[in-house]
C-alpha positions, 0 to 999 in steps of 0.5 A: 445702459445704467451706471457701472460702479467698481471697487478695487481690493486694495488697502486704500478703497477706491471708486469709479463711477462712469455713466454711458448715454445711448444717444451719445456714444462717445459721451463719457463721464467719469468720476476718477479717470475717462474711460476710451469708449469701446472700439464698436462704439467709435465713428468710422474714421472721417481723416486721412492722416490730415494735421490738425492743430487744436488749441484750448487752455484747457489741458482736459479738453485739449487731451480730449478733443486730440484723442478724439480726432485721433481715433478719426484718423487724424494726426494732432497736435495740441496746445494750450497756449497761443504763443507754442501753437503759434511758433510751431506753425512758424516753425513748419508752416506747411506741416498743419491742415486746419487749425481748431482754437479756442477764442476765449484765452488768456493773453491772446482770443482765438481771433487774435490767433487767426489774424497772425495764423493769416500773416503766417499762411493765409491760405491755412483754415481755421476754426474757432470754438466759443462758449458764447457766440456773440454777434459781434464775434459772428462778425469779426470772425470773417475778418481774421480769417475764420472759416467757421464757428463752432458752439463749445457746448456741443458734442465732440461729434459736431466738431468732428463734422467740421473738422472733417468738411474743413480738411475736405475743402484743402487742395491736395 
């Protein structure tokens, strides 16, 4: 499928562009505003109403990921900063199912955030997303309580898949 372009008719000219991989269905880019794919596109939905807390400092990615995991029937709650997503596991440990976080951001490292996570509720499992996945991080990562690793530049897909085997691992 080839790039769509359209204009609007207002005074003010205006214009989006969105190109659509075959490969990637949920692959999306948009030049002014993300467009949600169309409903025949989307997976079939993976979770069954588990709550996810999903954590990055970047408030783009944050919406994306939260929209994503929702059309997989998951509930989400996003977060851009360690100190709110942190005090609300407090607030209702119970309440989350599996914590997706972000190891590079500001104040405190998604490791930081698994070893309170483990003080909080140890048993609670938590993945951590990353740029770059040093061996060093390969190694702590364990130690905090990090049940997975994920490559931040891979598909939104992959997350998925983890998201989903995680919260199939959760005793109900």
């Amino acid at each position: 499928m080839g790039p769509a372009s359209m204009r609007s008719s207002s005074a003010a000219r205006t214009r989006a562009t969105s190109a659509f991989t075959e490969s990637a269905p949920s692959a999306i880019v948009a030049s002014s505003e993300t467009v949600a794919p169309k409903p025949e596109t989307t997976a079939p939905q993976r979770g069954h109403g588990q709550h996810v807390l999903y954590l990055d400092d970047e408030e783009a990615l944050v919406m994306m990921v939260t929209r994503m995991l929702e059309r997989q029937g998951y509930r989400v709650s996003g977060h851009t900063r360690a100190e709110q997503a942190l005090a609300a596991v407090r607030a209702d440990p119970g309440r989350f199912d599996l914590v997706v976080t972000d190891y590079n951001m500001p104040g405190m490292s998604g490791l930081d955030v698994a070893d309170e996570l483990a003080r909080i509720r140890p048993d609670l499992p938590v993945a951590v997303t990353s740029g770059y996945i040093s061996d060093e991080l390969r190694r702590k990562a364990p130690e905090s309580g990090v049940r997975h690793l994920i490559y931040k530049p891979n598909t939104v897909e992959e997350l998925c898949e983890v998201v989903h085997r995680l919260t199939q691992e959760i005793p109900r």
